[in-house]
Every structure is written in C-alpha cells, then in structure tokens.
C-alpha positions, 0 to 999 in steps of 0.5 A, a space after each residue: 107188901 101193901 100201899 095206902 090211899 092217901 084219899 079216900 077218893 082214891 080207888 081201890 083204896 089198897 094195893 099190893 106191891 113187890 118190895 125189894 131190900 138190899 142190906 148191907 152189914 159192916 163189920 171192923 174189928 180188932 183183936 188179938 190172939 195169945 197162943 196157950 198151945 202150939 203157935 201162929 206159924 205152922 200146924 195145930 195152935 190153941 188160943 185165947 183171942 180179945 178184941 173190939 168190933 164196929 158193926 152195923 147194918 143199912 136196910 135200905 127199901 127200893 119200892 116196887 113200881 106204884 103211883 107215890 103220888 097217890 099211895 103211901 107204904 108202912 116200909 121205912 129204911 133202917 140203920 144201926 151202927 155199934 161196938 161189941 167188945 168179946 173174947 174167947 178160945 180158938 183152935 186153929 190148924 195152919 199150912 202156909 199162908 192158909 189157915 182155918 180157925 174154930 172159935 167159940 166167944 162172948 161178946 157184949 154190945 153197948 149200952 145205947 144204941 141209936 140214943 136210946 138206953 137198952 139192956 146188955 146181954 152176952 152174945 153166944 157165938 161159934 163159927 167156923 173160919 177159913 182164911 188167909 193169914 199174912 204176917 207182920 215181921 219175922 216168924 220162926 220160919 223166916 
C-alpha cells in the first residue's frame, strides 16, 4: 500500500507501507428442517430446510507504522450487516450426537443494503457440514 504527502513540501511525496486487515464475519441464522425421508435421530435423513440469517462482516485496517501526521492512505475500514432469507434440500447421515449434513440452497438478500437500494439476486450455495446436534425434547430413541 501507499501513503500520500498531505504537502507538497513533504518529501518523498510517496510511501510504501504494510497494511494489515483483520475481518470479522457474523452470521445468526435460524432455520428448520422437515425430514421427507428417514428422520433427525439416528442414519441416513433427506430434507427439506428454510430459514432466515443475519450476516455481516467488519474490515477493519490497522495501518502499518508511518508518520500520520505528515501522510494520508486511500484505505478506509468497511462494514455490512443484512438479512438473507433461503431454502433448500439437505441430506444427512447421523451416529449419536454427531452428524454431517450436505446442502444445497437459494438464498435472497435484502433489497437495501447499508441505505442504499440495490438489485436482488439468487445466491447458489453448497457446502458441506459437519457438526454436533443436541436435542430439544424426546426423540424416538429416548
């Protein structure tokens, strides 16, 4: 990266520095599944899932060590915060309290974002999950 002379007096006018970004993601979401085939407790489950999530992220820039007093950067730290609504199919196999899930999905951002209007568009999504379930209640196997 580069800094800027505020003078033109300053010299050199140009410098080269390190920049270094630490970015933070969020992301709260809830959903829920309809099992279609087999079932949440135990093997092989084919569903169907819906949900809505929070997601954000924070950029923030810790500049490298140069005289502020005398140059300035381009770099600014950014933020974004918004809410995706989705669905999609999953299939998932389970042994105990672990289980591990492939999904496949749509989801659909907001229509504003930071104030400012823009286009919706469909996000493709896949990915595979591994994780660790608890229960809420009595299943079938309690």
């Amino acid at each position: 990266k580069y800094a800027y002379a505020y003078s033109s007096w300053t010299s050199p006018s140009t410098i080269e520095f390190v920049s270094i970004h630490k970015v933070k993601f969020y992301d709260v979401n809830v959903r829920a599944n309809l099992y279609i085939a087999g079932n949440a407790d135990d093997g092989f489950g084919f569903y169907g899932h819906a949900g809505v999530a929070l997601l954000g992220y924070r950029d923030e820039i810790q500049k490298g060590t140069y005289n502020e007093s005398l140059y300035y950067t381009t770099d600014a730290s950014d933020a974004s915060l918004g809410i995706m609504i989705g669905g999609g199919l999953g299939l998932q196999y389970r042994s105990g309290m672990v289980a591990g899930f492939f999904e496949f999905g749509a989801n659909i951002p907001a229509t504003s974002v930071n104030g400012s209007d823009v286009e919706p568009v469909a996000v493709i999504n896949a990915g595979i999950t591994l994780g660790v379930k608890i229960h809420f209640g009595k299943s079938d196997r309690d």
